[in-house]
VMD Tcl script that builds the backbone (N, CA, C; Angstrom):
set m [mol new atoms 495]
animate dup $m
set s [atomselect $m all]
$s set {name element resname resid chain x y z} {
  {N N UNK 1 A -19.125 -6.117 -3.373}
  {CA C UNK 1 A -18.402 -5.980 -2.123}
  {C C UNK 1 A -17.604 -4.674 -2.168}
  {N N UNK 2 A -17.202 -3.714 -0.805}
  {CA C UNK 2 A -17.163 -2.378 -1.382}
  {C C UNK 2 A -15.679 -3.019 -1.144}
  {N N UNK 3 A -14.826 -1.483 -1.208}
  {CA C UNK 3 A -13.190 -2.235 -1.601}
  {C C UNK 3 A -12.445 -1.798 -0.031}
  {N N UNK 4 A -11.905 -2.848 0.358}
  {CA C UNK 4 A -11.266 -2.561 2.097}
  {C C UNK 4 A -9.926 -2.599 1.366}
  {N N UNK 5 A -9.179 -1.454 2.182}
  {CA C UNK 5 A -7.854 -1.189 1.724}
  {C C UNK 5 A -6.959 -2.722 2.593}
  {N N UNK 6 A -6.077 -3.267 1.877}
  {CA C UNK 6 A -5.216 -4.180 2.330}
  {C C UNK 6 A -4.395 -3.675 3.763}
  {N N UNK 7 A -4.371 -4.297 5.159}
  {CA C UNK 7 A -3.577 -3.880 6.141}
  {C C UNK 7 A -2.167 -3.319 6.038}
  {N N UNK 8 A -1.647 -3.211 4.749}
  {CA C UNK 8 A -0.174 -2.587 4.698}
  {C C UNK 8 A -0.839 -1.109 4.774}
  {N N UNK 9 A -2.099 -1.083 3.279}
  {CA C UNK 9 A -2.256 0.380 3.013}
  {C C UNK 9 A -3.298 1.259 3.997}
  {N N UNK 10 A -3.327 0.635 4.768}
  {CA C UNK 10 A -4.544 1.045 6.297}
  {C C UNK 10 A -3.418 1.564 7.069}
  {N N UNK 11 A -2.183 0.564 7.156}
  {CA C UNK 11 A -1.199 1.346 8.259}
  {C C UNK 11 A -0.248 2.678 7.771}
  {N N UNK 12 A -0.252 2.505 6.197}
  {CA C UNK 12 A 0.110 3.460 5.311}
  {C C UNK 12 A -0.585 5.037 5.490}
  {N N UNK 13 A -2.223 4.502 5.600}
  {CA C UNK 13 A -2.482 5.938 6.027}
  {C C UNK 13 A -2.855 6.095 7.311}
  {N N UNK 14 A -2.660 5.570 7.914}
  {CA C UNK 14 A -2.726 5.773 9.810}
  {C C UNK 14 A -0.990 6.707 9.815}
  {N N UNK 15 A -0.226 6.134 9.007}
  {CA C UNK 15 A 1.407 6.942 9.582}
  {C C UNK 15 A 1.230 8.328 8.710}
  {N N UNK 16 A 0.259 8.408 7.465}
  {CA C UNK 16 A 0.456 9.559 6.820}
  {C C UNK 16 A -0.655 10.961 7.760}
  {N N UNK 17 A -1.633 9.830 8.473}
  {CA C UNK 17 A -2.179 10.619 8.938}
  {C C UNK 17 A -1.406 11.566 10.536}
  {N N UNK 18 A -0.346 10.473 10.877}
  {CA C UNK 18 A 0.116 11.209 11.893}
  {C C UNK 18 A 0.944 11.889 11.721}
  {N N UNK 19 A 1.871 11.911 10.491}
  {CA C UNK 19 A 2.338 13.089 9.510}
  {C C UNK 19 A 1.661 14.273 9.310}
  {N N UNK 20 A 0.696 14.312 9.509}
  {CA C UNK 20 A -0.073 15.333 8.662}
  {C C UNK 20 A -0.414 16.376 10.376}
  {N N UNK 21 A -1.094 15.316 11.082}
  {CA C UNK 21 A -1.198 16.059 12.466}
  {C C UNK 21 A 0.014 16.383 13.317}
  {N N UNK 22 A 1.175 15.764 12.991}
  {CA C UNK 22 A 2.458 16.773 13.553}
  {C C UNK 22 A 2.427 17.638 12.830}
  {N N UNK 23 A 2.356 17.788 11.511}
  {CA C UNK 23 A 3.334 18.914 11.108}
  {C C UNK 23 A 1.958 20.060 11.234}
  {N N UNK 24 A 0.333 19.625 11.419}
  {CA C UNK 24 A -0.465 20.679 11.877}
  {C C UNK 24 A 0.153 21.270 13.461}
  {N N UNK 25 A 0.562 20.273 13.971}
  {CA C UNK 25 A 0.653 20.999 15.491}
  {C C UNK 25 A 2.114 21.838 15.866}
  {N N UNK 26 A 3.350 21.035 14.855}
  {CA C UNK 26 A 4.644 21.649 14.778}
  {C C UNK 26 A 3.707 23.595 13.736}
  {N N UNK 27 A 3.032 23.898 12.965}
  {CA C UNK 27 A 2.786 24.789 12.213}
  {C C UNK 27 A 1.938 26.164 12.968}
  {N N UNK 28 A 1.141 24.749 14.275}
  {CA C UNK 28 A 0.628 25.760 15.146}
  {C C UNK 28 A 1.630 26.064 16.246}
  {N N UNK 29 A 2.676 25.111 16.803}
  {CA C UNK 29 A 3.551 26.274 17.397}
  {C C UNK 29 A 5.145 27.052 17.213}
  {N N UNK 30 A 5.128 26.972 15.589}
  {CA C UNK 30 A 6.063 27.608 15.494}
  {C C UNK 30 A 5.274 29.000 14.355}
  {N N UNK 31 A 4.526 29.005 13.789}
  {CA C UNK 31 A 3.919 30.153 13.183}
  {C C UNK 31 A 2.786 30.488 13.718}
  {N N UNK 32 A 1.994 29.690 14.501}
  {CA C UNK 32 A 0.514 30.777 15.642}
  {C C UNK 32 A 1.038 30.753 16.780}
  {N N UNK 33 A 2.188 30.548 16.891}
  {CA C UNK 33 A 2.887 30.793 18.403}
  {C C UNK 33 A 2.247 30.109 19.263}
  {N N UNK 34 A 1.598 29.161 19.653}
  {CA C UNK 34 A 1.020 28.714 20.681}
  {C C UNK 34 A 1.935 27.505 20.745}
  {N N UNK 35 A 2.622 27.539 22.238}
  {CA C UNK 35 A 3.280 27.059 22.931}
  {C C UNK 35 A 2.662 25.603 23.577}
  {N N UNK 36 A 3.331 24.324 23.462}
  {CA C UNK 36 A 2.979 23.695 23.819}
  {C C UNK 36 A 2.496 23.060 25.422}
  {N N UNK 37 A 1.363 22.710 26.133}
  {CA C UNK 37 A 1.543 22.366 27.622}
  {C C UNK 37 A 2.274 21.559 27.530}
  {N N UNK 38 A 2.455 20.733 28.741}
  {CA C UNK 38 A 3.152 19.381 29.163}
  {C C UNK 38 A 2.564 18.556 28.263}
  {N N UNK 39 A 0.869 18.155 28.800}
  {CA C UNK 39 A -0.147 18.025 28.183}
  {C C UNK 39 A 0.055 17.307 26.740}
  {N N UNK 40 A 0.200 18.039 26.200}
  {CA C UNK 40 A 0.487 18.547 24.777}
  {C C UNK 40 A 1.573 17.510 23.940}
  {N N UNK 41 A 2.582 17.747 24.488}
  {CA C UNK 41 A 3.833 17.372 24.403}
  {C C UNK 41 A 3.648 15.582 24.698}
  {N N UNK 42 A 3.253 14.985 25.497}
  {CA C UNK 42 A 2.485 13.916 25.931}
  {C C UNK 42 A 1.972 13.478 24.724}
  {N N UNK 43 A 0.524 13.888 24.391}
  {CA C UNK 43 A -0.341 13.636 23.195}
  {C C UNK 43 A 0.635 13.475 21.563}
  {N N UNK 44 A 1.819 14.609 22.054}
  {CA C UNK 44 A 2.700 14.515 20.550}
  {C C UNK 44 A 2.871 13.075 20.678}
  {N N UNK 45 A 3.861 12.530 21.950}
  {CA C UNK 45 A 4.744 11.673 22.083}
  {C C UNK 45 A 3.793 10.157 21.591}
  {N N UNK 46 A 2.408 10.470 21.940}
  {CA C UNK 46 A 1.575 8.895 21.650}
  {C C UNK 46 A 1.383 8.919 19.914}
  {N N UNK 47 A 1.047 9.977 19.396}
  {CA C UNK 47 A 1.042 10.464 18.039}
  {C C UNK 47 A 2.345 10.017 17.187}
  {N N UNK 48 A 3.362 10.402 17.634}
  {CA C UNK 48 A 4.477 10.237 17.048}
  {C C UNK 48 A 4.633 8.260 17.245}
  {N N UNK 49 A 4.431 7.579 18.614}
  {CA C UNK 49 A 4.967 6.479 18.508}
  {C C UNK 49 A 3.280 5.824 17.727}
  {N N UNK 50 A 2.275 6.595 17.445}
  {CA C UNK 50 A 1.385 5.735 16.653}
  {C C UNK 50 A 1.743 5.383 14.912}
  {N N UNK 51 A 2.804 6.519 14.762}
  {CA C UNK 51 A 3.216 6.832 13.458}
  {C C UNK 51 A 3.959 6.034 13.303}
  {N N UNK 52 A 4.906 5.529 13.942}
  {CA C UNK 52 A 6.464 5.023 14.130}
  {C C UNK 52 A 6.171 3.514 13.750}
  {N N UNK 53 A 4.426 2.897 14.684}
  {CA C UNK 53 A 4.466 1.811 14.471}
  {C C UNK 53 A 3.654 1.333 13.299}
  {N N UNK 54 A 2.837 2.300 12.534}
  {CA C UNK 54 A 2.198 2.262 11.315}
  {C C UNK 54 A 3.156 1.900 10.061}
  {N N UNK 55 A 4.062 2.824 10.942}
  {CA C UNK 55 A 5.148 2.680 9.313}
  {C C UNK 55 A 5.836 1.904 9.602}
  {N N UNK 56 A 6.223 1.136 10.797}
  {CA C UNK 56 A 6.893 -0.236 10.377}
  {C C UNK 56 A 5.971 -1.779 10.096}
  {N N UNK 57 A 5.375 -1.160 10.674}
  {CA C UNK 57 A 3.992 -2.163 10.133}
  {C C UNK 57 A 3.495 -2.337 8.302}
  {N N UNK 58 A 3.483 -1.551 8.023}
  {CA C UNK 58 A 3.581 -0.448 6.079}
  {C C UNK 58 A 4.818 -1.508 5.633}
  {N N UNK 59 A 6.327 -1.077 6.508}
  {CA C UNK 59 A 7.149 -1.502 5.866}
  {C C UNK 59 A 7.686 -2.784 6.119}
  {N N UNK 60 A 7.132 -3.588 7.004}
  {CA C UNK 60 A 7.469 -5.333 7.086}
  {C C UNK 60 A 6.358 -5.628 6.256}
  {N N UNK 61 A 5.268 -5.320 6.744}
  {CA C UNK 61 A 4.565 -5.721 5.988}
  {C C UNK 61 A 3.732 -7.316 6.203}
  {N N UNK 62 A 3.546 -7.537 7.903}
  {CA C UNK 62 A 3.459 -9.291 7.713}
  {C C UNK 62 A 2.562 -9.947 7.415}
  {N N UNK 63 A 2.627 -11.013 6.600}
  {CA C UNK 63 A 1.691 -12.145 6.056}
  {C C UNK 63 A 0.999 -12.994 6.990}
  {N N UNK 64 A 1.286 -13.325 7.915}
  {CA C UNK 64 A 0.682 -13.689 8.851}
  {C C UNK 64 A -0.456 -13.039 9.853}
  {N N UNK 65 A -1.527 -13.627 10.131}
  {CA C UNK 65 A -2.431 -13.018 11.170}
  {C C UNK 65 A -1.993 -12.458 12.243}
  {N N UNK 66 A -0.753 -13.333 12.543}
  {CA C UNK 66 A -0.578 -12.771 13.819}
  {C C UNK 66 A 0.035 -11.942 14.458}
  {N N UNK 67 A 1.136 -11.753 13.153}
  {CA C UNK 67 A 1.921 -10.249 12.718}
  {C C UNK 67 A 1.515 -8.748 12.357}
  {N N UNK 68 A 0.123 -8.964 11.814}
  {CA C UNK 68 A -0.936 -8.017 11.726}
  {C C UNK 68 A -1.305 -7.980 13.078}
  {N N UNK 69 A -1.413 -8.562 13.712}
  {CA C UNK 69 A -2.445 -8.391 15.389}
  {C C UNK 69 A -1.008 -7.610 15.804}
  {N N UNK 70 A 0.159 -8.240 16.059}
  {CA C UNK 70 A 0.685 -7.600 16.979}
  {C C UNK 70 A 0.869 -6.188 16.423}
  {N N UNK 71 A 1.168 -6.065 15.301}
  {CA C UNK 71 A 1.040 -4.236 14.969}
  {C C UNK 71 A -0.200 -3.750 15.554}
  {N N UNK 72 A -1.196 -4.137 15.312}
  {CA C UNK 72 A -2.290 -3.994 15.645}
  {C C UNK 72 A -2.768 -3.583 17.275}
  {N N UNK 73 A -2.330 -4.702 17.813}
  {CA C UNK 73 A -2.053 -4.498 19.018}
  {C C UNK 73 A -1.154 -3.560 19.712}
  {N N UNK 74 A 0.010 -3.312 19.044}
  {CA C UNK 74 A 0.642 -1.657 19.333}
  {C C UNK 74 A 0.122 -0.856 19.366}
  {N N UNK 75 A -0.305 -0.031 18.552}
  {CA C UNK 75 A -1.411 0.777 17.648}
  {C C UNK 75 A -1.926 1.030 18.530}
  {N N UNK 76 A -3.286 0.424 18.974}
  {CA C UNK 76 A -4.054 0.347 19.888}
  {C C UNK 76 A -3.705 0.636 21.552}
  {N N UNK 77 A -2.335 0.550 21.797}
  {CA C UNK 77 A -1.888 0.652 23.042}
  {C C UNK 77 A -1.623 2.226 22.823}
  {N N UNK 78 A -1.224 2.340 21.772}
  {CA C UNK 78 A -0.298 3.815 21.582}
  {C C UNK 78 A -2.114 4.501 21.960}
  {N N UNK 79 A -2.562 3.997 20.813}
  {CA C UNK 79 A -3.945 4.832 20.922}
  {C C UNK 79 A -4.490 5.483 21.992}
  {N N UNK 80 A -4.480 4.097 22.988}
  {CA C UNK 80 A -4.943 4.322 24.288}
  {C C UNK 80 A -4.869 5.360 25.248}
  {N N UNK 81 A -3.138 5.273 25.114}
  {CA C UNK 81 A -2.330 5.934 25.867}
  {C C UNK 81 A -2.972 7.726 25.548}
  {N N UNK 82 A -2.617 7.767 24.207}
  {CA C UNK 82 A -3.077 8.777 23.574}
  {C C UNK 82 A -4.493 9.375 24.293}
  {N N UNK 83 A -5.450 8.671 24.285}
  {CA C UNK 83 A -7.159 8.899 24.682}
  {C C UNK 83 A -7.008 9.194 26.084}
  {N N UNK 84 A -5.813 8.185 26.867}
  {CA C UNK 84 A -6.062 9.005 28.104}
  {C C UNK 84 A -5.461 10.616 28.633}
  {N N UNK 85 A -4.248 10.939 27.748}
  {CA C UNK 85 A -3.837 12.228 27.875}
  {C C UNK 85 A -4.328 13.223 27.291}
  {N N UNK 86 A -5.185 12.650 26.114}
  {CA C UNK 86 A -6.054 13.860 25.023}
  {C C UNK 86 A -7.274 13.824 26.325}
  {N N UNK 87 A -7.833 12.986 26.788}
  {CA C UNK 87 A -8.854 12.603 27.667}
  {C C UNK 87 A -9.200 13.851 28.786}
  {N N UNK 88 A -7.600 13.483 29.637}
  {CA C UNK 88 A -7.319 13.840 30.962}
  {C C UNK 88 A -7.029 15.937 30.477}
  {N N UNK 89 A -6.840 16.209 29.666}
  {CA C UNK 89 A -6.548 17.533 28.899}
  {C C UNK 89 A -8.017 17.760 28.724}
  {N N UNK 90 A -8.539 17.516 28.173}
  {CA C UNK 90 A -10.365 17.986 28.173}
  {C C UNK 90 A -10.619 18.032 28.786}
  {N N UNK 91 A -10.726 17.108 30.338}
  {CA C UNK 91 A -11.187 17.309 31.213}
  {C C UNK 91 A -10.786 18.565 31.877}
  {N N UNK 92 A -9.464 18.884 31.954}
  {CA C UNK 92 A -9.214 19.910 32.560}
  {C C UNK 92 A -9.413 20.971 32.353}
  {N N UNK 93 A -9.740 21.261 30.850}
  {CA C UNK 93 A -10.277 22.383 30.141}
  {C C UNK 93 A -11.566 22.960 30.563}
  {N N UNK 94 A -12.281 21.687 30.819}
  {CA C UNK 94 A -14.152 21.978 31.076}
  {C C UNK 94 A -14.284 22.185 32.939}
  {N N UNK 95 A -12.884 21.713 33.127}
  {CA C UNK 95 A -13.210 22.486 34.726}
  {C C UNK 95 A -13.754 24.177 35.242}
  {N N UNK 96 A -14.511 23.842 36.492}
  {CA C UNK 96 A -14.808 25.174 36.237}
  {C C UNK 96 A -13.136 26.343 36.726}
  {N N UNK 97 A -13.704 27.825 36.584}
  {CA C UNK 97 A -12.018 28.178 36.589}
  {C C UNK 97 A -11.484 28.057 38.113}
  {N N UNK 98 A -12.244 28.261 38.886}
  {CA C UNK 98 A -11.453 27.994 40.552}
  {C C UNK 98 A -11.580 26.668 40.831}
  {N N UNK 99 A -11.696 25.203 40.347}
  {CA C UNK 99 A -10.784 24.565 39.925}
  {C C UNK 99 A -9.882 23.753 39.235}
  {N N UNK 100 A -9.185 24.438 38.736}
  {CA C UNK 100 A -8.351 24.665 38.067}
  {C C UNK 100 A -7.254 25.075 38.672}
  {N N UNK 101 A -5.962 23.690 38.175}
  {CA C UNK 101 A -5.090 23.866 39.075}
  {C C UNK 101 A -3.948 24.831 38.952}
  {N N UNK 102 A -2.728 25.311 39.655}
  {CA C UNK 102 A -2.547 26.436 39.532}
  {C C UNK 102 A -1.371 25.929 38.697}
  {N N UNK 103 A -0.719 27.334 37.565}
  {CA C UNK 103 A 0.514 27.432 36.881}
  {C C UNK 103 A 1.285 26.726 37.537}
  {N N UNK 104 A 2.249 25.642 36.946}
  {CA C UNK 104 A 3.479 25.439 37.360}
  {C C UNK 104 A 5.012 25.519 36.563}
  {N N UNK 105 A 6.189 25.574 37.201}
  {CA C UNK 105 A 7.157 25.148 36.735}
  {C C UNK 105 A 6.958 24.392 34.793}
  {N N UNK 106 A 7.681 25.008 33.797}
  {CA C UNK 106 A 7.878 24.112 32.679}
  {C C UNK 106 A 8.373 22.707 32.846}
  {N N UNK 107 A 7.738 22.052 31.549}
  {CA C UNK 107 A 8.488 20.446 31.673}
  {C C UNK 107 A 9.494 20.426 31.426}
  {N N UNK 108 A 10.576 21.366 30.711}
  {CA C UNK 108 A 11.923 21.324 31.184}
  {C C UNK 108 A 12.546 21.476 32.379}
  {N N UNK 109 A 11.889 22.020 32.953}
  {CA C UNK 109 A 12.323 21.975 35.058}
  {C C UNK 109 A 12.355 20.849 35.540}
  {N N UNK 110 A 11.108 20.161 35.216}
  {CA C UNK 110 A 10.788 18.763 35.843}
  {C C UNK 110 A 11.373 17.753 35.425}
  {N N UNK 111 A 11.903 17.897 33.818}
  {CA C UNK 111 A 12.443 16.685 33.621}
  {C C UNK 111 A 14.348 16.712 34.432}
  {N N UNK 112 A 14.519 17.901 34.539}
  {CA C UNK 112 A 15.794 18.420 34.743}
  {C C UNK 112 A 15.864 17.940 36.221}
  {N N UNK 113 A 15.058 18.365 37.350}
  {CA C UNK 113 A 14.969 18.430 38.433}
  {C C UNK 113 A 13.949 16.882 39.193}
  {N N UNK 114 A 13.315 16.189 38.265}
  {CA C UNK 114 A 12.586 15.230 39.255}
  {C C UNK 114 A 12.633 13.936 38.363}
  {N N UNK 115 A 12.781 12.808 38.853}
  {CA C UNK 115 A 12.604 11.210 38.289}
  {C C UNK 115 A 11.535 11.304 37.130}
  {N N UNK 116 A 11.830 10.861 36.443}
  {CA C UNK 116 A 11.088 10.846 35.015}
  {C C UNK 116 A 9.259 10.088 35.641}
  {N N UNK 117 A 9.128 8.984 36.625}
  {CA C UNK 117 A 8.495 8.607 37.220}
  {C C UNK 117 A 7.450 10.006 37.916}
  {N N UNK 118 A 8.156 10.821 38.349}
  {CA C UNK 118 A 7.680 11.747 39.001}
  {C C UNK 118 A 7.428 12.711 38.173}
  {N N UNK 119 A 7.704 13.063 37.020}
  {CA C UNK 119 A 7.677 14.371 36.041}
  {C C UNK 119 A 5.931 13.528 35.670}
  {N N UNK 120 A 5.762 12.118 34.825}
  {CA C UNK 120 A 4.807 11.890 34.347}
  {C C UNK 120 A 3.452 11.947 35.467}
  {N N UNK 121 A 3.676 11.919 36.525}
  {CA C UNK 121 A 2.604 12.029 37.204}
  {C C UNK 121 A 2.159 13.540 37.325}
  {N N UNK 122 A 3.344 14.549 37.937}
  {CA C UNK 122 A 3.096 15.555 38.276}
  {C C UNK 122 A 1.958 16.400 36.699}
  {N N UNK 123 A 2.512 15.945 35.647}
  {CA C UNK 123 A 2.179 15.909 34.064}
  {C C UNK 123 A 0.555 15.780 34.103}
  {N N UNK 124 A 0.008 14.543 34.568}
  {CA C UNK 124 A -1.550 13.872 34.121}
  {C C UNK 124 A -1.925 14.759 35.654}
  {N N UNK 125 A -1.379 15.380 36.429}
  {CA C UNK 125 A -2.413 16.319 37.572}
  {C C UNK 125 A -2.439 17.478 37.113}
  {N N UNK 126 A -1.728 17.614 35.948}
  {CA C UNK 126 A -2.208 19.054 34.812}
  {C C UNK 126 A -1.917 20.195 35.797}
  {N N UNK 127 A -2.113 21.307 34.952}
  {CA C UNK 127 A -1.442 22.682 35.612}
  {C C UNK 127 A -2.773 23.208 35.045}
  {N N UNK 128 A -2.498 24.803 35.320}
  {CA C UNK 128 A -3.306 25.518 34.648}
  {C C UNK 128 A -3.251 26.014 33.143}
  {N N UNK 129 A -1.934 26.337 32.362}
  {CA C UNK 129 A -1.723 26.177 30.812}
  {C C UNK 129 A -1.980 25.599 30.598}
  {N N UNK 130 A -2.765 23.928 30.916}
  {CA C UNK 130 A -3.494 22.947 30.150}
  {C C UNK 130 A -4.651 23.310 29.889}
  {N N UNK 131 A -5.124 24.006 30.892}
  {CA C UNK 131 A -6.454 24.619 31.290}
  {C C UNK 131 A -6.660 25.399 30.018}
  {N N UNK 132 A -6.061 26.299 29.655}
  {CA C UNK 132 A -6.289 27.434 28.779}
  {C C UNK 132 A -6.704 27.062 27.314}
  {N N UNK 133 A -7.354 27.752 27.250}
  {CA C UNK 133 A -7.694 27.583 25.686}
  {C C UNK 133 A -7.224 28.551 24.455}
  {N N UNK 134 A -6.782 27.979 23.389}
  {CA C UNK 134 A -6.090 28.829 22.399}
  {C C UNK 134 A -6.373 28.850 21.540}
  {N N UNK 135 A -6.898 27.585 21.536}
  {CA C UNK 135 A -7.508 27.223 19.693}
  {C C UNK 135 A -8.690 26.736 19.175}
  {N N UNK 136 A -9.539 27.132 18.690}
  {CA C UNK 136 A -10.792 26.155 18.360}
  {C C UNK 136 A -11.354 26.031 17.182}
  {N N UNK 137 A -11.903 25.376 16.761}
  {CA C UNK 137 A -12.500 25.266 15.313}
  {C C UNK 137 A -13.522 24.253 15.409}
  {N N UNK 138 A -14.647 24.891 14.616}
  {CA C UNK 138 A -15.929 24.449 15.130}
  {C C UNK 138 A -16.509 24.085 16.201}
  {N N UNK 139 A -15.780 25.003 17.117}
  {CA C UNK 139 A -16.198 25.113 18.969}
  {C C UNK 139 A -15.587 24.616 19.673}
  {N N UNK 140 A -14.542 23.381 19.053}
  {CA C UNK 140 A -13.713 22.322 20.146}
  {C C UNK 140 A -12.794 22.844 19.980}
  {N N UNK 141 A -11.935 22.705 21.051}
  {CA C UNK 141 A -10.550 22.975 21.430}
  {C C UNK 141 A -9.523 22.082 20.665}
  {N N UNK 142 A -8.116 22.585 20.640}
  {CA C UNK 142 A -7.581 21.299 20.011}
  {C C UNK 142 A -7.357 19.901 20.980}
  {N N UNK 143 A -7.235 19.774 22.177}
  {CA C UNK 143 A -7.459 19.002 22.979}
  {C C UNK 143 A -8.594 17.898 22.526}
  {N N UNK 144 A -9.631 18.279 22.503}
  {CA C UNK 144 A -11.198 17.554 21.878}
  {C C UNK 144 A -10.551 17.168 20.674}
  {N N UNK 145 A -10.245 17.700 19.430}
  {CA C UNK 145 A -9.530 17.205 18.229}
  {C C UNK 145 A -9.006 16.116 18.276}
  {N N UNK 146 A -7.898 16.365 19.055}
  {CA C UNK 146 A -6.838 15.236 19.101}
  {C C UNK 146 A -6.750 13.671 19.954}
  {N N UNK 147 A -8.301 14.187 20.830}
  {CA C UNK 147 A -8.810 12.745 21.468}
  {C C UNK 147 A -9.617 12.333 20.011}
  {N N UNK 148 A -10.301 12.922 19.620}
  {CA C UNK 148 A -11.203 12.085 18.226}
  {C C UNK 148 A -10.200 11.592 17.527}
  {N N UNK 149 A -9.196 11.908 16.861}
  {CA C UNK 149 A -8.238 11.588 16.298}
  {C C UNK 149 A -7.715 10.342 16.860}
  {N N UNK 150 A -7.290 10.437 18.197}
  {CA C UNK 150 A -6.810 9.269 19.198}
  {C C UNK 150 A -7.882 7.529 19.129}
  {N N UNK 151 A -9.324 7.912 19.657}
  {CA C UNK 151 A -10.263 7.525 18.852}
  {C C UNK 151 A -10.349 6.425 17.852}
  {N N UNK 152 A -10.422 7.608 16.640}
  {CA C UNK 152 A -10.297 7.028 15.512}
  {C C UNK 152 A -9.463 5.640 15.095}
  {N N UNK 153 A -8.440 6.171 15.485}
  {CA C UNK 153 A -6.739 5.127 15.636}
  {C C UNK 153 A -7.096 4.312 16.043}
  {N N UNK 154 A -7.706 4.323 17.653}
  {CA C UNK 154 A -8.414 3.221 18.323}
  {C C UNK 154 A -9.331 2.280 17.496}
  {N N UNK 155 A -10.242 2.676 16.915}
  {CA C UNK 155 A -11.061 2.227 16.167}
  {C C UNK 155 A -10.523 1.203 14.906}
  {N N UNK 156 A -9.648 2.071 14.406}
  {CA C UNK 156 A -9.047 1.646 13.446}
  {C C UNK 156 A -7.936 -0.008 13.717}
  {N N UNK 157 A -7.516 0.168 14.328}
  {CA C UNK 157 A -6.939 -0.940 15.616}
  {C C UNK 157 A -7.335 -1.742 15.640}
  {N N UNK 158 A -8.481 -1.255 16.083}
  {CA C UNK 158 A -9.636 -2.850 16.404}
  {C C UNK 158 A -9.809 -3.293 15.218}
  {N N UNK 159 A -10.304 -2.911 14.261}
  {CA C UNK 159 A -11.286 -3.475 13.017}
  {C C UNK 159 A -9.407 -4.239 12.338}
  {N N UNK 160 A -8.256 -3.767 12.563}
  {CA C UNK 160 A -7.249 -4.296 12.190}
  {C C UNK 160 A -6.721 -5.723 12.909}
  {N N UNK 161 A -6.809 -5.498 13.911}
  {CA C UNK 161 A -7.168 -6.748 14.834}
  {C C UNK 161 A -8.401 -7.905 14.378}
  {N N UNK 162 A -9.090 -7.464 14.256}
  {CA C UNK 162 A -10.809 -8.303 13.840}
  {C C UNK 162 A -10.677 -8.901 12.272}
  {N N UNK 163 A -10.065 -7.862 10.953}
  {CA C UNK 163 A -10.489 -8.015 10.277}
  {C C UNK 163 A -9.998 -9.678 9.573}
  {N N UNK 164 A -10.498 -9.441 8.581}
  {CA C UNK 164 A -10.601 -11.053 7.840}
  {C C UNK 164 A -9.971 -10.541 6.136}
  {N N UNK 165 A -8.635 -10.775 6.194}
  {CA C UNK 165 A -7.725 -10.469 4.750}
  {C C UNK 165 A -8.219 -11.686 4.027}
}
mol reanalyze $m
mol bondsrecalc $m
mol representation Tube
mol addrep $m
């Protein structure tokens, strides 16, 4: 039988892994200068709360099935959330360029100036800096990256949900 890591040490590296992809994306915009979209900032925020709930999941630690599901079931929401803003960011990338919607205002304007209700929408109808491309490696954008990544989590979720300790 091959060896399945125990659900503490699965959520152990789901939080190390979202460790590892902040401090790639904090490295890409404070030393390759590339500035984050709204977009962006979004995808951090599902990343960061996928981390948040890995590692308290790591650190309760529950014995019960059903304490595993509900981490599990977080996870998976965060994930989601994640797939649709890494999602809705690709898409906008592969638009063609006229359309493509136009520059707007920073998300510090919006959060300053409009209902938090209203900042997240204006957010998922994307601008054109979402549009742009800055980074790629092995042809995908980081956008594409960070939905596989999103993905993955997803994946990972499920089989945490399903599995049989």
């Amino acid at each position: 039988m091959p060896f399945l890591p125990s659900s503490r040490l699965t959520n152990l590296g789901i939080f190390l892994a979202t460790v590892v992809a902040m401090l790639f994306a904090l490295w890409l915009q404070h030393y390759q200068h590339l500035e984050p979209c709204p977009l962006c900032i979004f995808q951090r925020v599902a990343m960061i709360s996928i981390g948040i709930i890995a590692l308290l999941a790591f650190l309760h630690g529950p014995a019960s099935k059903l304490g595993r599901r509900v981490y599990a079931g977080l996870t998976l929401l965060a994930a989601l959330g994640g797939i649709a803003v890494a999602g809705r960011h690709v898409w906008l990338q592969h638009l063609p360029p006229d359309d493509v919607p136009a520059c707007g205002p920073g998300l510090d304007y919006w959060m300053d100036t409009f209902p938090l209700r209203d900042v997240v929408m204006k957010v998922f109808k994307g601008s054109g800096e979402c549009a742009k491309v800055d980074w790629t490696f092995l042809g995908m954008a980081l956008p594409s990256w960070v939905l596989l990544a999103f993905l993955g989590f997803a994946a990972v979720a499920v089989w945490q949900w399903l599995r049989r300790d």
